[in-house]
VEXKOLVEX-176181 format. One record per residue: residue in three letters; chain; x, y, z of N, C-alpha, C in turn. Coordinates in Angstrom, 2 decimals, always signed. Example, Ala and Ser with C-alpha at 12.3 -4.5 7.8 and 13.67 -1.06 7.14 Angstrom:
<atom rest="ALA" kette="A" n_c1="+13.19" n_c2="-5.69" n_c3="+7.80" ca_c1="+12.30" ca_c2="-4.50" ca_c3="+7.80" c_c1="+13.20" c_c2="-3.30" c_c3="+7.80"/>
<atom rest="SER" kette="A" n_c1="+12.85" n_c2="-2.25" n_c3="+7.08" ca_c1="+13.67" ca_c2="-1.06" ca_c3="+7.14" c_c1="+12.90" c_c2="+0.03" c_c3="+7.87"/>
END
This chain:
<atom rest="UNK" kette="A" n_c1="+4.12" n_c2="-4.13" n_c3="+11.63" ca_c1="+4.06" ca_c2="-5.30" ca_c3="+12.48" c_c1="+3.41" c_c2="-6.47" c_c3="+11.74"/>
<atom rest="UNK" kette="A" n_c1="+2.60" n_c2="-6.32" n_c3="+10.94" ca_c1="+1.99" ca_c2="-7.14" ca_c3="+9.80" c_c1="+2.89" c_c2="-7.71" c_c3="+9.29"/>
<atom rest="UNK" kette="A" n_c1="+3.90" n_c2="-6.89" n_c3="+8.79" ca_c1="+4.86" ca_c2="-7.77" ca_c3="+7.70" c_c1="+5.55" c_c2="-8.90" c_c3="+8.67"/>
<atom rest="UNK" kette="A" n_c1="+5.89" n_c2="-8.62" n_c3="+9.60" ca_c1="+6.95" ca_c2="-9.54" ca_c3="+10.62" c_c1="+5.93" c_c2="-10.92" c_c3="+10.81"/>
<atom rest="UNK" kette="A" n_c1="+5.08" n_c2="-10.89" n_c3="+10.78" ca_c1="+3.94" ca_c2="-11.79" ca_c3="+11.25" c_c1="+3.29" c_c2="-12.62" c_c3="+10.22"/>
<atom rest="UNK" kette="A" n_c1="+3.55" n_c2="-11.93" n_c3="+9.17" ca_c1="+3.52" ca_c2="-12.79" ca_c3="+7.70" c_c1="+4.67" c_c2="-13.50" c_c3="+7.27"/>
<atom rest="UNK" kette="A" n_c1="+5.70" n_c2="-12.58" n_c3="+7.25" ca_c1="+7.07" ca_c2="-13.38" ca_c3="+7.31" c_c1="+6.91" c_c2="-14.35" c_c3="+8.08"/>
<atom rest="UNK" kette="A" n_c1="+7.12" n_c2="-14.70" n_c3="+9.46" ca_c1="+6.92" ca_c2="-15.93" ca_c3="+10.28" c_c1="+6.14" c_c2="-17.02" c_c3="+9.56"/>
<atom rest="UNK" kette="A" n_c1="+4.61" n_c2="-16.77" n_c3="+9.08" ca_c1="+3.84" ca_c2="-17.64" ca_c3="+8.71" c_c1="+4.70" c_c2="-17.98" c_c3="+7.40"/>
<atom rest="UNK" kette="A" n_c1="+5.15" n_c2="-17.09" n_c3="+6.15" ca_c1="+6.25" ca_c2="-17.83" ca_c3="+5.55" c_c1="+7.26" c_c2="-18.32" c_c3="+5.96"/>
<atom rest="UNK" kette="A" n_c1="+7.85" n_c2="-18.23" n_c3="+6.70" ca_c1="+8.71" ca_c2="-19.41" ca_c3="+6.94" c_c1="+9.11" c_c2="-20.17" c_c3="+7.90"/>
<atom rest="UNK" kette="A" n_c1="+7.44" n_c2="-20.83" n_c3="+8.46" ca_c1="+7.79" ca_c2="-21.48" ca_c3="+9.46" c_c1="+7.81" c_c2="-22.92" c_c3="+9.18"/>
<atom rest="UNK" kette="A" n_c1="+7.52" n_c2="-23.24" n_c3="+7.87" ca_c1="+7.39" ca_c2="-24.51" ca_c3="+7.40" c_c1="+8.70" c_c2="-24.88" c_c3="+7.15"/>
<atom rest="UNK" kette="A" n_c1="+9.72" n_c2="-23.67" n_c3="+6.23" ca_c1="+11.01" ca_c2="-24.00" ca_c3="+5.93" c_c1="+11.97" c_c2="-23.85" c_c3="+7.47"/>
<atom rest="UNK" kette="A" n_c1="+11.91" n_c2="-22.92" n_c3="+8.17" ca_c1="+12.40" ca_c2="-22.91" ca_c3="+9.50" c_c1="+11.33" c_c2="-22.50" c_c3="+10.00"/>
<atom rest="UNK" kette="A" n_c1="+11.49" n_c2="-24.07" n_c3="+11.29" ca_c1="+10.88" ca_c2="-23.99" ca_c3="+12.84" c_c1="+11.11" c_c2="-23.22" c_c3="+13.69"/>
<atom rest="UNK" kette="A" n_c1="+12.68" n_c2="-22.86" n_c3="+13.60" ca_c1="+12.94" ca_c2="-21.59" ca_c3="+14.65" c_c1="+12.82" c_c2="-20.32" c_c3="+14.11"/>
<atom rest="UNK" kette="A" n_c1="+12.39" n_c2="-19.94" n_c3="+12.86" ca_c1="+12.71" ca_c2="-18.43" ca_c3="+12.77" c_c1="+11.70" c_c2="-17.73" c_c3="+13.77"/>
<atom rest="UNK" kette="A" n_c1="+10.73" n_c2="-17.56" n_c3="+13.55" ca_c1="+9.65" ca_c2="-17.05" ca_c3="+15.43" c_c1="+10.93" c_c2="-16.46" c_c3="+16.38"/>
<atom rest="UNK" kette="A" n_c1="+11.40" n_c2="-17.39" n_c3="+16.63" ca_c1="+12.31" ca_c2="-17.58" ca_c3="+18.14" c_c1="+13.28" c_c2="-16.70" c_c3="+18.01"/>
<atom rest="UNK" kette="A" n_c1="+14.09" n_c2="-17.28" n_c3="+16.55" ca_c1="+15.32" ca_c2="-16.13" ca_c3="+16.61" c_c1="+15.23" c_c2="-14.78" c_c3="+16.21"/>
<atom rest="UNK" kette="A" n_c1="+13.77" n_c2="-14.10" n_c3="+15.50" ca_c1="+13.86" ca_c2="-13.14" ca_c3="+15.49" c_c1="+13.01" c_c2="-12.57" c_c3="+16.75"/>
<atom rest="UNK" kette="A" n_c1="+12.62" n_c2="-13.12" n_c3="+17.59" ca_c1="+12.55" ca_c2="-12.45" ca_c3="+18.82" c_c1="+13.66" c_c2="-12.41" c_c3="+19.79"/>
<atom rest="UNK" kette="A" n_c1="+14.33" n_c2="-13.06" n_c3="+19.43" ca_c1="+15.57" ca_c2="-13.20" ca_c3="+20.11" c_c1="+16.45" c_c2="-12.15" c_c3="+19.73"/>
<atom rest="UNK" kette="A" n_c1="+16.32" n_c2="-11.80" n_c3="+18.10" ca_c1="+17.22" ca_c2="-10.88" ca_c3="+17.97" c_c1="+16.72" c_c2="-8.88" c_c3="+18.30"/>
<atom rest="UNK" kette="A" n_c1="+15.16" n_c2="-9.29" n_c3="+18.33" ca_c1="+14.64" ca_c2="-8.06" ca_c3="+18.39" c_c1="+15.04" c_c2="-7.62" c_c3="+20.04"/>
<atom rest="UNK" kette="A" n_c1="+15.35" n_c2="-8.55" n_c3="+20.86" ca_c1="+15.64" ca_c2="-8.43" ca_c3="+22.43" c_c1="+16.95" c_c2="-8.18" c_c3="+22.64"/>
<atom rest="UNK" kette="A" n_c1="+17.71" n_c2="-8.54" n_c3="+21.68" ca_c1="+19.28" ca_c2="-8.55" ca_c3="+21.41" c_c1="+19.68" c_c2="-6.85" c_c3="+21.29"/>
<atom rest="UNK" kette="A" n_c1="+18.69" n_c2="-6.30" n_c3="+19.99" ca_c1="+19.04" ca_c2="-4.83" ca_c3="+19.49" c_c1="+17.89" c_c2="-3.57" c_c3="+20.83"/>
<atom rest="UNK" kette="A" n_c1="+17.39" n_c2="-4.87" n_c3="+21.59" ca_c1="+16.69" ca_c2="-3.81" ca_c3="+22.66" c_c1="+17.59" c_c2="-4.00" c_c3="+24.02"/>
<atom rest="UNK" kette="A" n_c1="+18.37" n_c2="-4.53" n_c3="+24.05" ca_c1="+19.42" ca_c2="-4.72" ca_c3="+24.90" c_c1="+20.23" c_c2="-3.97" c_c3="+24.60"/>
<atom rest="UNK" kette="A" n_c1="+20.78" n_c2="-3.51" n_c3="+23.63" ca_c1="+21.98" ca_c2="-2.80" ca_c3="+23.26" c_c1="+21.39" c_c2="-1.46" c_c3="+23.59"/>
<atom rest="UNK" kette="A" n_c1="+20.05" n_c2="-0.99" n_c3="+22.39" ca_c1="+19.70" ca_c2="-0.07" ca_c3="+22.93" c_c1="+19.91" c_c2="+0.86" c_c3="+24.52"/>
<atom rest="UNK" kette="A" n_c1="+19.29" n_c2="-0.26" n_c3="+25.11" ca_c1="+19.29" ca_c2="+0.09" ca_c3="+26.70" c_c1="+20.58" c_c2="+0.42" c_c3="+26.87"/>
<atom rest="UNK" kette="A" n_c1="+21.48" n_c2="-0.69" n_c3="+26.33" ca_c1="+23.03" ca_c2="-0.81" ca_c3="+27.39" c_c1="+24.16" c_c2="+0.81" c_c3="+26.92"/>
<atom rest="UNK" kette="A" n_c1="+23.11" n_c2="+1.33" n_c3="+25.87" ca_c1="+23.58" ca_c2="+2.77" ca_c3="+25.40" c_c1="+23.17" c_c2="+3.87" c_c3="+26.32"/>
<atom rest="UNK" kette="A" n_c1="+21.97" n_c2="+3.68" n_c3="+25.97" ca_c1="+21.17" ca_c2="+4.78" ca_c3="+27.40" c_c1="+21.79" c_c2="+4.79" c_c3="+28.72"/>
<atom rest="UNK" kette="A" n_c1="+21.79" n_c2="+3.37" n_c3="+29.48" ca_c1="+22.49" ca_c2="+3.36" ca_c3="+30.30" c_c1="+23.71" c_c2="+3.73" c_c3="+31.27"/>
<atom rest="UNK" kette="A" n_c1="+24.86" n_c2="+3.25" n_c3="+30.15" ca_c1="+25.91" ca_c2="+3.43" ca_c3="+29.74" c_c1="+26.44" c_c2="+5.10" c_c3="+29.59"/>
<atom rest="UNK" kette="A" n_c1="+25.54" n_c2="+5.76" n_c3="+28.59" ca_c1="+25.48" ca_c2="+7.33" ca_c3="+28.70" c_c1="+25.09" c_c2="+8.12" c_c3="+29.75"/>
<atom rest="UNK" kette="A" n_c1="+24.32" n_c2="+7.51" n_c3="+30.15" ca_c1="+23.13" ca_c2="+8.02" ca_c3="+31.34" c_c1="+24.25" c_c2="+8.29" c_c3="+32.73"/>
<atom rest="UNK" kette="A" n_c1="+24.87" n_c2="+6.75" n_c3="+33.00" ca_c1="+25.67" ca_c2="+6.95" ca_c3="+34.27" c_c1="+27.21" c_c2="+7.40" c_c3="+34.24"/>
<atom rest="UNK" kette="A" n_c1="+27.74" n_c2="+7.49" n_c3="+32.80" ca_c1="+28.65" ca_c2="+8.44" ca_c3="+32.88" c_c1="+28.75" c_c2="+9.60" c_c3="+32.83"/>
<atom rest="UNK" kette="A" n_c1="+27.55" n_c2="+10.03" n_c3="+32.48" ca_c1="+27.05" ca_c2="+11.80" ca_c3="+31.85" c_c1="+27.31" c_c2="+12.23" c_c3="+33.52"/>
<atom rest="UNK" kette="A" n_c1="+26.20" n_c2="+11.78" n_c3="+34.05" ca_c1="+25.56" ca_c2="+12.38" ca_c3="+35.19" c_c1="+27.14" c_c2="+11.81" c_c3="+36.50"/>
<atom rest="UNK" kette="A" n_c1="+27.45" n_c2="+10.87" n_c3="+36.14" ca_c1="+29.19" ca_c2="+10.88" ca_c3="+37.43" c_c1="+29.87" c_c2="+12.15" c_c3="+37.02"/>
<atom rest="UNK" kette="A" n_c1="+30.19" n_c2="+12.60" n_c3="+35.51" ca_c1="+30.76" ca_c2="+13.16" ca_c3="+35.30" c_c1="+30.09" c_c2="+14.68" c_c3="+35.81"/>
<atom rest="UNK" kette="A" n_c1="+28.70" n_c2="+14.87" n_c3="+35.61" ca_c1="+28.45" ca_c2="+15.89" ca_c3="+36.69" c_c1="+28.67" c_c2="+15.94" c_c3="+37.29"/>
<atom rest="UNK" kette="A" n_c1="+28.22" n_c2="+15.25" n_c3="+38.24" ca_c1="+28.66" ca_c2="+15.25" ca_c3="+39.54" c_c1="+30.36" c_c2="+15.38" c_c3="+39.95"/>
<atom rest="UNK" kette="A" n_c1="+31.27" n_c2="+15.26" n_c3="+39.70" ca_c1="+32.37" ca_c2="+15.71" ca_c3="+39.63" c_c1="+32.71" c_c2="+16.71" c_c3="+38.80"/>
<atom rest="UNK" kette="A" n_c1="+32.46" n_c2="+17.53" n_c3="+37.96" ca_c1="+32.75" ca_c2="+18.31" ca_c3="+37.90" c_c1="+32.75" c_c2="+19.48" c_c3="+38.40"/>
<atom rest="UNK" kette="A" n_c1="+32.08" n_c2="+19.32" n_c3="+40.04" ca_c1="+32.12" ca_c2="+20.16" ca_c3="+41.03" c_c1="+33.89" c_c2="+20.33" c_c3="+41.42"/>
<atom rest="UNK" kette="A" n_c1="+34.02" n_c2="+19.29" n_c3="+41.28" ca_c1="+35.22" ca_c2="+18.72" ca_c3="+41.87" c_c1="+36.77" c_c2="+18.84" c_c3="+41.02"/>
<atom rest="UNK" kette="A" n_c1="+36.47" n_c2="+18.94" n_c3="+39.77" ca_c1="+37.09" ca_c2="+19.28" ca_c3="+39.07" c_c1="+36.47" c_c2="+19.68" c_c3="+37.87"/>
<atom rest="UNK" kette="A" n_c1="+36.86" n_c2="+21.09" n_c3="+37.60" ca_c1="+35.97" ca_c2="+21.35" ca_c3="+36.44" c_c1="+36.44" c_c2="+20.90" c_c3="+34.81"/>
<atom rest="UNK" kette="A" n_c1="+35.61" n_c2="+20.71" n_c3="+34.21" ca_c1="+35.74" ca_c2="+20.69" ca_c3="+32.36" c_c1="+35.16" c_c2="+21.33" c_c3="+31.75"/>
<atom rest="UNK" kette="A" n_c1="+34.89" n_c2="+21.00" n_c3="+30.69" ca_c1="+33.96" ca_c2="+21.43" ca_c3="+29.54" c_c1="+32.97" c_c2="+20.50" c_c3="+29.28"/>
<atom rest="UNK" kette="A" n_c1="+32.00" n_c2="+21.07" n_c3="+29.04" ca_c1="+30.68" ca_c2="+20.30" ca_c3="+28.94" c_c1="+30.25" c_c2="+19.27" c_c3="+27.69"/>
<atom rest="UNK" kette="A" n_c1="+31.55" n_c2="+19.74" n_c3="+26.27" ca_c1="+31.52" ca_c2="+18.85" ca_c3="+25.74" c_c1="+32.20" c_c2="+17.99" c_c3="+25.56"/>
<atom rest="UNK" kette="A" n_c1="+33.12" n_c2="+17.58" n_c3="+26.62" ca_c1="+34.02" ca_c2="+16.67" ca_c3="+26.75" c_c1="+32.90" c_c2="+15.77" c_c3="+27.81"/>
<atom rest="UNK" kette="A" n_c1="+31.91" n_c2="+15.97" n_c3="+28.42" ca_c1="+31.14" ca_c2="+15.04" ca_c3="+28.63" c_c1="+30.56" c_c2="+14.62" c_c3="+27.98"/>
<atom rest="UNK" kette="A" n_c1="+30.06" n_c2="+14.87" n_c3="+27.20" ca_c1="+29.05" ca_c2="+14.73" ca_c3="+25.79" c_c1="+29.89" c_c2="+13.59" c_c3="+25.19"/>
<atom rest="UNK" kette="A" n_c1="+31.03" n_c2="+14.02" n_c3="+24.55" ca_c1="+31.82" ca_c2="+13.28" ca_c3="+23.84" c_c1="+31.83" c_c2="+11.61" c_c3="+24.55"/>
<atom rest="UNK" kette="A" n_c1="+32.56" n_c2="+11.80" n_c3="+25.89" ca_c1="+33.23" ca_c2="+10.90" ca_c3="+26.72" c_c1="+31.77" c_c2="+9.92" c_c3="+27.03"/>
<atom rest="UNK" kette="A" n_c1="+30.88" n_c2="+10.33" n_c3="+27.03" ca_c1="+29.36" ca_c2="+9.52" ca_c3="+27.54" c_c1="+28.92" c_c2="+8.84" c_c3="+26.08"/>
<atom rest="UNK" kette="A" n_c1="+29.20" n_c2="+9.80" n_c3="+25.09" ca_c1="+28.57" ca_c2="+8.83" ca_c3="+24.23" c_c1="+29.36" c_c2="+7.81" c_c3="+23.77"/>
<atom rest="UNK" kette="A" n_c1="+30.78" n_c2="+8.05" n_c3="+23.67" ca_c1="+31.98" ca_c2="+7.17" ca_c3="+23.42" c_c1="+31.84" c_c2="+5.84" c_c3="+24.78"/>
<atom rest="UNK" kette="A" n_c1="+31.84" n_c2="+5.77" n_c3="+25.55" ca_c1="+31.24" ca_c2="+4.79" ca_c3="+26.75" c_c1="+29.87" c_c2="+4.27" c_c3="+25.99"/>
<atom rest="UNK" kette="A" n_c1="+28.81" n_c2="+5.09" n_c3="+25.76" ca_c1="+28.00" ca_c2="+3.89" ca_c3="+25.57" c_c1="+27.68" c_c2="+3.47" c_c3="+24.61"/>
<atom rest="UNK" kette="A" n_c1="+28.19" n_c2="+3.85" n_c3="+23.65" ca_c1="+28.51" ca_c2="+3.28" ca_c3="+22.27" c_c1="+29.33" c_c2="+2.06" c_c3="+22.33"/>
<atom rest="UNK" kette="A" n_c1="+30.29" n_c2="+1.89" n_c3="+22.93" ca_c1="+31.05" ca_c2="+0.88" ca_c3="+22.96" c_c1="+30.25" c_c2="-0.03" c_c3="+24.19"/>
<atom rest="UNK" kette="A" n_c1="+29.26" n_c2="+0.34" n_c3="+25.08" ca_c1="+28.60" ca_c2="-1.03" ca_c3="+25.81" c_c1="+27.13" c_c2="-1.23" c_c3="+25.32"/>
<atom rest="UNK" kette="A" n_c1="+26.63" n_c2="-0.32" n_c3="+23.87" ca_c1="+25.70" ca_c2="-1.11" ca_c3="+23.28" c_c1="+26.37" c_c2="-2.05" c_c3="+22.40"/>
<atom rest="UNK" kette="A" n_c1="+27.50" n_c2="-1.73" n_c3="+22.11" ca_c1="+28.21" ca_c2="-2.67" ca_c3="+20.74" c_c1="+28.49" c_c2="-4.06" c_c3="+21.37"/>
<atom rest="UNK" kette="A" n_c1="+29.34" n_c2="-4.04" n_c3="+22.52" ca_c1="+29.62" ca_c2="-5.40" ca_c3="+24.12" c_c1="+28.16" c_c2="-5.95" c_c3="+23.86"/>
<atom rest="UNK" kette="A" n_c1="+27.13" n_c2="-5.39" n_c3="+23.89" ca_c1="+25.97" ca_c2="-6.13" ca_c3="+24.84" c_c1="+25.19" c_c2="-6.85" c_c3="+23.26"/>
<atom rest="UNK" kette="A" n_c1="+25.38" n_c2="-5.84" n_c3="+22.62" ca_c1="+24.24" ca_c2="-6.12" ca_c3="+21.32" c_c1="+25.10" c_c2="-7.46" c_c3="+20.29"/>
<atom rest="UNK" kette="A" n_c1="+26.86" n_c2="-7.24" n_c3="+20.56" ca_c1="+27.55" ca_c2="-8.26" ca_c3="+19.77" c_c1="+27.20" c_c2="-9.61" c_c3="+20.27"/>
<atom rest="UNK" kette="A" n_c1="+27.71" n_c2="-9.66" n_c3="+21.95" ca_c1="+26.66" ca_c2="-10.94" ca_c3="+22.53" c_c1="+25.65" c_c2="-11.36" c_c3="+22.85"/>
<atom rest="UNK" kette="A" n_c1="+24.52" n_c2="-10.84" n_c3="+22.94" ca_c1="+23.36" ca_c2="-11.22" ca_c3="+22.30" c_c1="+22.93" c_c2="-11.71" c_c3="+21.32"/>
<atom rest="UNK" kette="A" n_c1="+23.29" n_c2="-11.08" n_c3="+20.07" ca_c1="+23.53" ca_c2="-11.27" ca_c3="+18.70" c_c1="+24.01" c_c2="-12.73" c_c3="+18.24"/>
<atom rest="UNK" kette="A" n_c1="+24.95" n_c2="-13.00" n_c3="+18.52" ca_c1="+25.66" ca_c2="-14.00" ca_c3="+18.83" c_c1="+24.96" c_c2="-15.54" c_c3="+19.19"/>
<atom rest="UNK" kette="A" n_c1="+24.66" n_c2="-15.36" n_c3="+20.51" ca_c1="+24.09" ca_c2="-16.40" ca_c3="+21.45" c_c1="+22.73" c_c2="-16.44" c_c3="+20.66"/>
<atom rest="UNK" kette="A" n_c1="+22.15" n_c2="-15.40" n_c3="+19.57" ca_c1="+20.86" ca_c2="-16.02" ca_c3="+19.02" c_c1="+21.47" c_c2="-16.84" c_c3="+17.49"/>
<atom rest="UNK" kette="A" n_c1="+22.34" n_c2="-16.24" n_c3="+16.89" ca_c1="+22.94" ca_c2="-17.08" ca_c3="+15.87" c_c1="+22.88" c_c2="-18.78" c_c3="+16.39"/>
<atom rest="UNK" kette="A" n_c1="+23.42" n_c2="-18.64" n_c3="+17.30" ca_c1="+24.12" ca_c2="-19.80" ca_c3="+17.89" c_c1="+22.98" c_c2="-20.58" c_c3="+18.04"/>
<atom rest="UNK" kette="A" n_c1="+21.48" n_c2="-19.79" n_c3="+18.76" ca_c1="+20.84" ca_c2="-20.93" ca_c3="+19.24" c_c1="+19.90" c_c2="-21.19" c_c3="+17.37"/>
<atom rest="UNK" kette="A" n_c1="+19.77" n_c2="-20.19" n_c3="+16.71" ca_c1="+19.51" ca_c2="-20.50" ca_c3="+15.12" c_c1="+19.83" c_c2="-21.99" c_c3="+14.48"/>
<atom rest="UNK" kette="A" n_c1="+21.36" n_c2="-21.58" n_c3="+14.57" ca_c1="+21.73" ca_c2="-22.52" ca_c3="+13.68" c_c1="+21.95" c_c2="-24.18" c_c3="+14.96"/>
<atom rest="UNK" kette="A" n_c1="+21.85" n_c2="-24.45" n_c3="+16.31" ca_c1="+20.94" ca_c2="-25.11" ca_c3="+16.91" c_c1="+20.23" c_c2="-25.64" c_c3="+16.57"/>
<atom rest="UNK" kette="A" n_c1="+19.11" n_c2="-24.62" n_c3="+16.33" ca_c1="+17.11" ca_c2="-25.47" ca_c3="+15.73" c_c1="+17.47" c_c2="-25.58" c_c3="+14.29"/>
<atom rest="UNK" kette="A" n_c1="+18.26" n_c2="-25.34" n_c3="+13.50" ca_c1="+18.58" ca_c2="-26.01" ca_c3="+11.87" c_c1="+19.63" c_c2="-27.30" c_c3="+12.02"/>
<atom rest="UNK" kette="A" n_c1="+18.63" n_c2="-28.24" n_c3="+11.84" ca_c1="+19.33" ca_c2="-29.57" ca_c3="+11.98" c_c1="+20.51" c_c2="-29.82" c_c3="+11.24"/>
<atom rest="UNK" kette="A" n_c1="+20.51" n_c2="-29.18" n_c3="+9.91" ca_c1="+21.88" ca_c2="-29.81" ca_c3="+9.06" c_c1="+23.09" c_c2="-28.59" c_c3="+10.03"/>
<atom rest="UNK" kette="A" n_c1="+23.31" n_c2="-27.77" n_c3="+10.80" ca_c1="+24.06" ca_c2="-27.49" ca_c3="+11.17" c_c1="+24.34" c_c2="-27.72" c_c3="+12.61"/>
<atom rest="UNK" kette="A" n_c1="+23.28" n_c2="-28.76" n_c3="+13.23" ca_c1="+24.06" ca_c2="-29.59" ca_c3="+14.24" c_c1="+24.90" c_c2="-29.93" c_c3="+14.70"/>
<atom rest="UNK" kette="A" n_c1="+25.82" n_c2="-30.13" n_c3="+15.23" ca_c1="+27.01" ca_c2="-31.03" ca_c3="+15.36" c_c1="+26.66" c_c2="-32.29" c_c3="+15.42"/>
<atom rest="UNK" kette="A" n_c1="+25.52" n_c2="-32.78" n_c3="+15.82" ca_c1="+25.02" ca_c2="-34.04" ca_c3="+15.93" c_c1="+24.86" c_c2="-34.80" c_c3="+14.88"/>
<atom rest="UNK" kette="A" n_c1="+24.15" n_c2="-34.10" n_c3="+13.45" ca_c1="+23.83" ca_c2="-34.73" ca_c3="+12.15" c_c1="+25.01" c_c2="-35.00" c_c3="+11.10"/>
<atom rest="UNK" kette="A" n_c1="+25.01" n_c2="-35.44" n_c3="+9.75" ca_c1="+25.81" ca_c2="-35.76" ca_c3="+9.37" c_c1="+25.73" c_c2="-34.76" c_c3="+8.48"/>
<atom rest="UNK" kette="A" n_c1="+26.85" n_c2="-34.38" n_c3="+7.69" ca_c1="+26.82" ca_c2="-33.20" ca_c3="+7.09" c_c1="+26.82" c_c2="-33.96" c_c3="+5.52"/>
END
């Protein structure tokens, strides 16, 4: 945690926003995180729950849950990701749209 906090103090003179966007991005890869757990969590356990109802194999839930939330940490973590680029290069003036290039 030291190093992240030294980094900042280096380069807050050259970028004003770095602080911002790497908290932004650390919330980005804790979003995804979640949106995996999640994502696994409530298809695992539907798929229990129906398999009263129709039975399978247990690792075709496995499979099918992690394949679901793999693909809605990738959704959540790509736009996040994203929207902090975006607000980055924002607080760097030469890539404004406003300034002159």
């Amino acid at each position: 945690m030291n190093d992240i906090r030294r980094l900042k103090e280096q380069q807050k003179d050259k970028h004003p926003g770095f602080g911002s966007y790497l908290e932004c991005m650390t919330r980005a890869l804790f979003s995804g995180l979640a949106g995996f757990t999640l994502g696994f969590s409530s298809v695992y356990f539907t798929q229990k729950f129906l398999q009263k109802r129709f039975p399978h194999q247990l690792q075709t839930n496995i499979l099918i849950s992690t394949l679901v939330g793999s693909f809605a940490a990738y959704k959540v973590t790509s736009e996040r990701t994203k929207s902090c680029q975006a607000a980055w290069l924002a607080v760097e003036e030469k890539h404004t749209a406003l300034s002159d290039h």
